[in-house]
FIBA-931300 format. One record per residue (C-alpha): residue in three letters; residue number from 0; x, y, z; chain. Coordinates in Angstrom, 2 decimals. Last residue first. Layout:
N
<doti><residu>Ala</residu><num>NUM</num><px>X</px><py>Y</py><pz>Z</pz><chaine>A</chaine></doti>
...
END
This chain:
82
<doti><residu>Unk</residu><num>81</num><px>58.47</px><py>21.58</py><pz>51.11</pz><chaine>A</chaine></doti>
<doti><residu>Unk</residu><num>80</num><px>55.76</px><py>19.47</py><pz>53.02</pz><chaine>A</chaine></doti>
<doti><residu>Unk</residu><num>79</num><px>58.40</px><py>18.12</py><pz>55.26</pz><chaine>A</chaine></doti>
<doti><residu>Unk</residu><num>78</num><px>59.75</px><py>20.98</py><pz>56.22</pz><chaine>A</chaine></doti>
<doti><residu>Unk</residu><num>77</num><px>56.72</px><py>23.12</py><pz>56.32</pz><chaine>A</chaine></doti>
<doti><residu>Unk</residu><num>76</num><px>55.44</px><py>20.07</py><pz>58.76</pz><chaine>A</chaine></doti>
<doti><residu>Unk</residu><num>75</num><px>58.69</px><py>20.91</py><pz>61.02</pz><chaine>A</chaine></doti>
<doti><residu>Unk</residu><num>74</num><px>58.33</px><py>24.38</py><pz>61.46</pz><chaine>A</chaine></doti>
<doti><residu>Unk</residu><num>73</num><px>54.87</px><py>23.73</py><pz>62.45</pz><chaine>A</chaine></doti>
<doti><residu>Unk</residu><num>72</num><px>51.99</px><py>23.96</py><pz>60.29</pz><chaine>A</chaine></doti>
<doti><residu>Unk</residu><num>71</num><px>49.00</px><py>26.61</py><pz>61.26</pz><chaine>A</chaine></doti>
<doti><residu>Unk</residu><num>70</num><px>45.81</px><py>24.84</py><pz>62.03</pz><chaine>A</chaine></doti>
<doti><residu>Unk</residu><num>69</num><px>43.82</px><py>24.94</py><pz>58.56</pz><chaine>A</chaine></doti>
<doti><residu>Unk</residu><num>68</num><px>40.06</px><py>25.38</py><pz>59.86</pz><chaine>A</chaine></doti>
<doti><residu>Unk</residu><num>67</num><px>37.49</px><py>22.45</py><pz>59.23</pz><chaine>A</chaine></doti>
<doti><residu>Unk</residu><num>66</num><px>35.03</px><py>23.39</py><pz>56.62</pz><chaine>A</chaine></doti>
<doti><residu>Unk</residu><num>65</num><px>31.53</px><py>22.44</py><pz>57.54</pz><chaine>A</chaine></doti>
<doti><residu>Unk</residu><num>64</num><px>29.85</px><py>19.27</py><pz>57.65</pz><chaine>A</chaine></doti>
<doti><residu>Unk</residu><num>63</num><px>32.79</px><py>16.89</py><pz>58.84</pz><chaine>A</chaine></doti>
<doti><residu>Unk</residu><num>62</num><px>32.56</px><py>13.47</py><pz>59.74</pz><chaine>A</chaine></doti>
<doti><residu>Unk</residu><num>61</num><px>34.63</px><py>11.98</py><pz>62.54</pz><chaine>A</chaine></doti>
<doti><residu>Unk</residu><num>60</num><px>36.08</px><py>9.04</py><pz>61.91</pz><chaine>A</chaine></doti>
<doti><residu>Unk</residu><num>59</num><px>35.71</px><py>5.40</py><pz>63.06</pz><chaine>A</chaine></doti>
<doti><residu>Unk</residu><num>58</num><px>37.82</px><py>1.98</py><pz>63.59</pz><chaine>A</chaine></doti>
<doti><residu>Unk</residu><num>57</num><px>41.53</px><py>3.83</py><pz>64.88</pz><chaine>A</chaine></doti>
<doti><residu>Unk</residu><num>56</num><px>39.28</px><py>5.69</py><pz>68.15</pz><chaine>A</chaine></doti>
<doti><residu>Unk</residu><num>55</num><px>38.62</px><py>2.24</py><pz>69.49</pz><chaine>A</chaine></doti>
<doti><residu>Unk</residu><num>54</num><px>34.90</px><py>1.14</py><pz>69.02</pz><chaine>A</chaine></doti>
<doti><residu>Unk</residu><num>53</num><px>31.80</px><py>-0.50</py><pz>71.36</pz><chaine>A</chaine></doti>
<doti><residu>Unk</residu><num>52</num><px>29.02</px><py>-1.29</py><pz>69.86</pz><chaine>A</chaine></doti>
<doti><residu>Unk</residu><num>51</num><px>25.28</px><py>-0.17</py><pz>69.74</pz><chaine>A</chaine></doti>
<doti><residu>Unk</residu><num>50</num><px>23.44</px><py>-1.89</py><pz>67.00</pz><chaine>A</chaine></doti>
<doti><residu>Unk</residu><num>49</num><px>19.95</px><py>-1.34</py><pz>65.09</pz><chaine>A</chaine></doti>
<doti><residu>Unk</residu><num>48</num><px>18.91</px><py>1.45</py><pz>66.33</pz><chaine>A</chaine></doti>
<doti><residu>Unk</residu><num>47</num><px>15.13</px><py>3.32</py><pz>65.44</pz><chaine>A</chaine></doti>
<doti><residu>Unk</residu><num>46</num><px>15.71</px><py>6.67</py><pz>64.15</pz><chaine>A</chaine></doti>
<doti><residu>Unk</residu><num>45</num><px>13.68</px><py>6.33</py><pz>61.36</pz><chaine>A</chaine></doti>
<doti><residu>Unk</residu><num>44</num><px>16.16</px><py>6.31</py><pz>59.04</pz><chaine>A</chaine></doti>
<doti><residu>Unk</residu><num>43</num><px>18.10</px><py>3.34</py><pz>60.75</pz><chaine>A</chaine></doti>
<doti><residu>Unk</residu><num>42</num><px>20.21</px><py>4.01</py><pz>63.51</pz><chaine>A</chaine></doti>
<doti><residu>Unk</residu><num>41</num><px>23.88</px><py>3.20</py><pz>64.62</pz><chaine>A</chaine></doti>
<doti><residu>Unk</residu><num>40</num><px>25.17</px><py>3.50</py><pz>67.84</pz><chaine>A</chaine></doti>
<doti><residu>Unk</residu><num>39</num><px>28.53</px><py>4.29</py><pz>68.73</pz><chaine>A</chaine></doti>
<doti><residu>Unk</residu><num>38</num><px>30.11</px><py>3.79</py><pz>72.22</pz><chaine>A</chaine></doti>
<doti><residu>Unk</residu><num>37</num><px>33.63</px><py>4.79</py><pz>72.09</pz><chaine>A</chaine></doti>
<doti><residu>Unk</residu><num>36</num><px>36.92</px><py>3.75</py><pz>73.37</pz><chaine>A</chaine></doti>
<doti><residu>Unk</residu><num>35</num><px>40.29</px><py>5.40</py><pz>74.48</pz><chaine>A</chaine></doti>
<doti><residu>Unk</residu><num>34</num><px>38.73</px><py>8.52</py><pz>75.59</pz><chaine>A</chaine></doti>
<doti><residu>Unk</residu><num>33</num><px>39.08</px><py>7.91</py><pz>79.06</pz><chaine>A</chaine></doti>
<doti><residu>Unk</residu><num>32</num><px>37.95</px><py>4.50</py><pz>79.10</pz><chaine>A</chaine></doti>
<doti><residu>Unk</residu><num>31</num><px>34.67</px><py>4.95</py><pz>77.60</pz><chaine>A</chaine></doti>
<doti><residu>Unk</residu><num>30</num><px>32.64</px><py>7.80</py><pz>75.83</pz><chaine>A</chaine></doti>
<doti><residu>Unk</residu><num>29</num><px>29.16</px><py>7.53</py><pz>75.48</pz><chaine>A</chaine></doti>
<doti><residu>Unk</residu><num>28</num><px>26.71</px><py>8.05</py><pz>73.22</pz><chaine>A</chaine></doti>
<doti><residu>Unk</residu><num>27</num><px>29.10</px><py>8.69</py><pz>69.78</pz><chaine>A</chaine></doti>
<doti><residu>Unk</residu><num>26</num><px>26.39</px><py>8.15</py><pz>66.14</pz><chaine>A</chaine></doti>
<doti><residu>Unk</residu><num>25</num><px>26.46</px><py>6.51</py><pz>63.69</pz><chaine>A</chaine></doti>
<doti><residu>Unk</residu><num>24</num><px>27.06</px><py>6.40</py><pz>60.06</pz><chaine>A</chaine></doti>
<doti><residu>Unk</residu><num>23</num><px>28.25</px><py>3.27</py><pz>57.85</pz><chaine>A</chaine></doti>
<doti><residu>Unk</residu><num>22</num><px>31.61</px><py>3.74</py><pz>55.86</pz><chaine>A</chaine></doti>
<doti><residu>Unk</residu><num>21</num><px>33.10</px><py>0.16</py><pz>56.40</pz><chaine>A</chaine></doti>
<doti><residu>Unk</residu><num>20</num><px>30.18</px><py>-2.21</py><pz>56.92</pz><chaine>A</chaine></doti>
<doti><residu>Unk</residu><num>19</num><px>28.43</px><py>-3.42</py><pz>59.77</pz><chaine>A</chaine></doti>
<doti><residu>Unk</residu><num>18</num><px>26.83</px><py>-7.21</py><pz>60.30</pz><chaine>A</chaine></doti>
<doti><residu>Unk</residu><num>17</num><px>27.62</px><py>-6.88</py><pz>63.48</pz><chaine>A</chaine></doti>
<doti><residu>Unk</residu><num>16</num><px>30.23</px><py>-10.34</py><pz>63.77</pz><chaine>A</chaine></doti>
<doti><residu>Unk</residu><num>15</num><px>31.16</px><py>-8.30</py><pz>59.81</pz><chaine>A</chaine></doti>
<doti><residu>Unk</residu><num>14</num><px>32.50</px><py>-5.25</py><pz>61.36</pz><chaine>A</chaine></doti>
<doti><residu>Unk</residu><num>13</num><px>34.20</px><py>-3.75</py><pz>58.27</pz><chaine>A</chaine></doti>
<doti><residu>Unk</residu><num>12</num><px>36.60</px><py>-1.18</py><pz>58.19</pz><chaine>A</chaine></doti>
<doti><residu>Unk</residu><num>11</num><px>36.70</px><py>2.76</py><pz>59.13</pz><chaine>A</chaine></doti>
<doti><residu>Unk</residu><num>10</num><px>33.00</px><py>3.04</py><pz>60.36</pz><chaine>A</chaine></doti>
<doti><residu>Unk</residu><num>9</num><px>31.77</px><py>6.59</py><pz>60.13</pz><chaine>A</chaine></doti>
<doti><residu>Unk</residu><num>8</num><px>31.30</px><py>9.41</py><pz>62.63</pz><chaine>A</chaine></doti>
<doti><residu>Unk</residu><num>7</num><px>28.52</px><py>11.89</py><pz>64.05</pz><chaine>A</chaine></doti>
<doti><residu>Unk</residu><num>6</num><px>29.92</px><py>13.44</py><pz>66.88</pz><chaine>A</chaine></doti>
<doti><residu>Unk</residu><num>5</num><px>27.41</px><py>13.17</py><pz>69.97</pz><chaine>A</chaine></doti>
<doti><residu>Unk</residu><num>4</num><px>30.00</px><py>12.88</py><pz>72.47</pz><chaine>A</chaine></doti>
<doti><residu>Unk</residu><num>3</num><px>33.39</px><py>14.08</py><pz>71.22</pz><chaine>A</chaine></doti>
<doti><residu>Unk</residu><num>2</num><px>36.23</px><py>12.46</py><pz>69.49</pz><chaine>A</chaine></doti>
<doti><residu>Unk</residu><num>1</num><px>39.18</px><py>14.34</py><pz>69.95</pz><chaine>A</chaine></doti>
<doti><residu>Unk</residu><num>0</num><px>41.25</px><py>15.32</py><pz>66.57</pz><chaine>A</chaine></doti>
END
């Protein structure tokens, strides 16, 4: 799945030099490297941030807040999945 600007994502592991914790939200501003890195910045309620770092693609994930539709499976994923 591409990671898109403004996609709301959470942390996949700790960050404990930010003081961030696996499963905190926040938010894409700017994509970097072509897609191989990701600004996120993380707000409090108020809206007011509280760090902006720099992620690879493998330390966040997209969050979802609608059903996602099923792509069909290739021959080979029935295979697999059988």
């Amino acid at each position: 799945m591409n990671i898109k600007l403004l996609d709301v994502v959470a942390l996949t592991g700790d960050l404990p030099e930010y003081n961030l914790r696996r499963g905190q939200v926040g938010t894409v501003v700017e994509i970097l490297a072509d897609g191989k890195a990701f600004e996120v910045e993380f707000s409090d309620r108020d809206g007011h941030t509280y760090e902006s770092v720099g992620l690879r693609p493998d330390q966040i994930m997209v969050l979802h807040y609608e059903p996602i539709k099923a792509q069909p499976m290739s021959a080979v994923e029935q295979t697999v999945h059988a």
